[in-house]
KEDREN-65039 format. One record per residue (C-alpha): residue in one letter; residue number from 0; chain; x, y, z. Coordinates in steps of 0.1 Angstrom, whole numbers, always signed. Example, Ala and Ser with C-alpha at 12.3 -4.5 7.8 and 13.67 -1.06 7.14 Angstrom:
2
<nuse residuo="A" num="0" cadena="A" px="+123" py="-45" pz="+78"/>
<nuse residuo="S" num="1" cadena="A" px="+137" py="-11" pz="+71"/>
This chain:
81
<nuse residuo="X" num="0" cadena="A" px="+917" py="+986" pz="+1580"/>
<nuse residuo="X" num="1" cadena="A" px="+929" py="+1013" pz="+1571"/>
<nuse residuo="X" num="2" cadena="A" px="+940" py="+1027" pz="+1535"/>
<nuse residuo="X" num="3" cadena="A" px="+968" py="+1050" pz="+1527"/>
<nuse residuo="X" num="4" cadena="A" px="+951" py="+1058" pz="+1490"/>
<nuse residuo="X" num="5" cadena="A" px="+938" py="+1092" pz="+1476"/>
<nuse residuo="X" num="6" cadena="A" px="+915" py="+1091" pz="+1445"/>
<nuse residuo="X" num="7" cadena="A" px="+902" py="+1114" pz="+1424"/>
<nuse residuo="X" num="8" cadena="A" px="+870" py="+1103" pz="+1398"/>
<nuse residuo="X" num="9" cadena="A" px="+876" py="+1115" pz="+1363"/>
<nuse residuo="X" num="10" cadena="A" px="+835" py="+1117" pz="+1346"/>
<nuse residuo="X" num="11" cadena="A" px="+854" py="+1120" pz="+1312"/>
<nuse residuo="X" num="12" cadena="A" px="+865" py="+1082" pz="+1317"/>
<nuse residuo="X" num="13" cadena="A" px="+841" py="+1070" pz="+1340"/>
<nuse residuo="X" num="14" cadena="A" px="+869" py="+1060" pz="+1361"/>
<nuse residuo="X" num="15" cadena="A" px="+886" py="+1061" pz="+1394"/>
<nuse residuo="X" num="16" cadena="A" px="+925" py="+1073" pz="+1396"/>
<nuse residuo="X" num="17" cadena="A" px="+948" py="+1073" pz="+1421"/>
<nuse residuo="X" num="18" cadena="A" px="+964" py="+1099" pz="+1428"/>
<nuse residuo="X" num="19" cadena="A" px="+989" py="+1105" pz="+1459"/>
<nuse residuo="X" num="20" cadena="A" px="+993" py="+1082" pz="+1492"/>
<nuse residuo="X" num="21" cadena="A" px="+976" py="+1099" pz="+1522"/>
<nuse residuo="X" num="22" cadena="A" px="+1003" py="+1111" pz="+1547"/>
<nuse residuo="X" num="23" cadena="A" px="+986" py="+1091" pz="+1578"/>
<nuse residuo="X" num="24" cadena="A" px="+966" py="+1060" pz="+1562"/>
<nuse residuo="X" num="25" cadena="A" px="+928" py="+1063" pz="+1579"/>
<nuse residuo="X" num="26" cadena="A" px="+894" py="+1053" pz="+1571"/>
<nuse residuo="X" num="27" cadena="A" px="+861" py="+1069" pz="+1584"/>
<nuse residuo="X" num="28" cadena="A" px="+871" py="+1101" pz="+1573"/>
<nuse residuo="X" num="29" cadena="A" px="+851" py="+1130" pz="+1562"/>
<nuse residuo="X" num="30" cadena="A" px="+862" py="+1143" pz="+1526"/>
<nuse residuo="X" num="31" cadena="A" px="+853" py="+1176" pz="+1505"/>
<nuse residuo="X" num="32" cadena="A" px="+865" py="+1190" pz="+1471"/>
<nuse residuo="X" num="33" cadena="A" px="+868" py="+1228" pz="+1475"/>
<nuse residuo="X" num="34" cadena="A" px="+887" py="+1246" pz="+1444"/>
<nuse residuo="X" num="35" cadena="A" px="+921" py="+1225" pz="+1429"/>
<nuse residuo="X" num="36" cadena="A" px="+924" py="+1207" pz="+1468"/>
<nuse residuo="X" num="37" cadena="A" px="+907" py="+1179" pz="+1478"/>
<nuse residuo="X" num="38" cadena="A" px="+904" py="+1179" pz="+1517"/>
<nuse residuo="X" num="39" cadena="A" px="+907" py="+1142" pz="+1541"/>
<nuse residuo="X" num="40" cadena="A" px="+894" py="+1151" pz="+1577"/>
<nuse residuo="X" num="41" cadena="A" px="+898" py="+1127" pz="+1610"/>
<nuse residuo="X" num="42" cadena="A" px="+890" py="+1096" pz="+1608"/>
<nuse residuo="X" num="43" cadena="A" px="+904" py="+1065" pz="+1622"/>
<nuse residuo="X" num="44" cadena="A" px="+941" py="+1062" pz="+1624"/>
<nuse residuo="X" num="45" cadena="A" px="+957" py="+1023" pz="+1637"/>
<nuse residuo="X" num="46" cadena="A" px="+921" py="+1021" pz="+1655"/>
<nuse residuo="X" num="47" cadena="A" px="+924" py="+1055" pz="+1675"/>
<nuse residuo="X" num="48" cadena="A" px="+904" py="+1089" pz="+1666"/>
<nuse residuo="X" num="49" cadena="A" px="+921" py="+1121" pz="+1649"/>
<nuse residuo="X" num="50" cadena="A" px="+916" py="+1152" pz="+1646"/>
<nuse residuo="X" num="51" cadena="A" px="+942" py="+1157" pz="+1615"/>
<nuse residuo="X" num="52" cadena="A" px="+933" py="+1171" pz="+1581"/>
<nuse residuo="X" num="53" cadena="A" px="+953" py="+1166" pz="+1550"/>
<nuse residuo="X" num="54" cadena="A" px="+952" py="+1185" pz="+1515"/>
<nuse residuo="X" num="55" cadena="A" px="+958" py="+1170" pz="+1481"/>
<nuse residuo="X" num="56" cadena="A" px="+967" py="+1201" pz="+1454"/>
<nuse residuo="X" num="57" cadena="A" px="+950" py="+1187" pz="+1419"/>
<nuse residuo="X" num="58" cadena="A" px="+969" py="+1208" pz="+1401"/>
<nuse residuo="X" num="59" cadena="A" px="+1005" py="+1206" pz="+1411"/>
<nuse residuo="X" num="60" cadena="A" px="+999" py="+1167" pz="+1423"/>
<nuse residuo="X" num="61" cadena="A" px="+1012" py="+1176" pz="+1457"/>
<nuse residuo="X" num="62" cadena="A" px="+996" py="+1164" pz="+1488"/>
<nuse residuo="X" num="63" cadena="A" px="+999" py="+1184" pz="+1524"/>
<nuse residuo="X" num="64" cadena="A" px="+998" py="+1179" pz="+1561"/>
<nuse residuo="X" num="65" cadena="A" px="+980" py="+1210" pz="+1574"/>
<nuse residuo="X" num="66" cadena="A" px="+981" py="+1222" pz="+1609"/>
<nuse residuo="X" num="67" cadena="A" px="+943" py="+1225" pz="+1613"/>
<nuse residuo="X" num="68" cadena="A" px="+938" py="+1198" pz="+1637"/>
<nuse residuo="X" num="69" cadena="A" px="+900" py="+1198" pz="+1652"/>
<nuse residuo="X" num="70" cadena="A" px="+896" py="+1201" pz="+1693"/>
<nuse residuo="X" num="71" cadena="A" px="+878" py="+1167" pz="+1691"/>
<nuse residuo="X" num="72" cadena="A" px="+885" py="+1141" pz="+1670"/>
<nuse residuo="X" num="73" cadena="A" px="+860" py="+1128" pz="+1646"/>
<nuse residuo="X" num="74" cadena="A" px="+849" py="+1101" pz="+1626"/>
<nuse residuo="X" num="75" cadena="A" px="+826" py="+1089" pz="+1601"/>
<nuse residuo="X" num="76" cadena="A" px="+817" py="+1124" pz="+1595"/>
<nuse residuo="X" num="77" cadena="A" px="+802" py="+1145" pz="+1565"/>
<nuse residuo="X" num="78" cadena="A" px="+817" py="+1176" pz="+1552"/>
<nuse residuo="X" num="79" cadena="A" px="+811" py="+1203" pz="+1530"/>
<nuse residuo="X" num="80" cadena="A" px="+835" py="+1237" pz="+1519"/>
């Protein structure tokens, strides 16, 4: 299944928040936190690979589409920025 839901954890509460729906819902992603933008890569999208990434802006609450698709699509994959 797969979920349309962004969260961010907040330490100060010791709690879980959502934040923004994902523009393509997918799970098996590969995620990273790099500056105010929290990054969603591949995955599994309606059971078929991508190669999308997506970009959620902490500070203006905005979430992007980028155009940095991968050659390959990927799933259950690590990642680090």
């Amino acid at each position: 299944m797969e979920w349309p839901q962004l969260l961010r954890y907040d330490p100060g509460a010791d709690a879980w928040q959502a934040v923004a729906d994902m523009l393509t819902p997918r799970t098996g992603l590969a995620a990273a936190a790099c500056s105010d933008f929290i990054y969603a890569m591949g995955g599994f999208a309606q059971g078929v690979a991508i190669a999308t990434t997506e970009r959620f802006d902490v500070r203006r609450g905005a979430r992007l589409g980028l155009d940095w698709a991968r050659p390959h699509a990927q799933q259950a994959a690590g990642a680090t920025l």
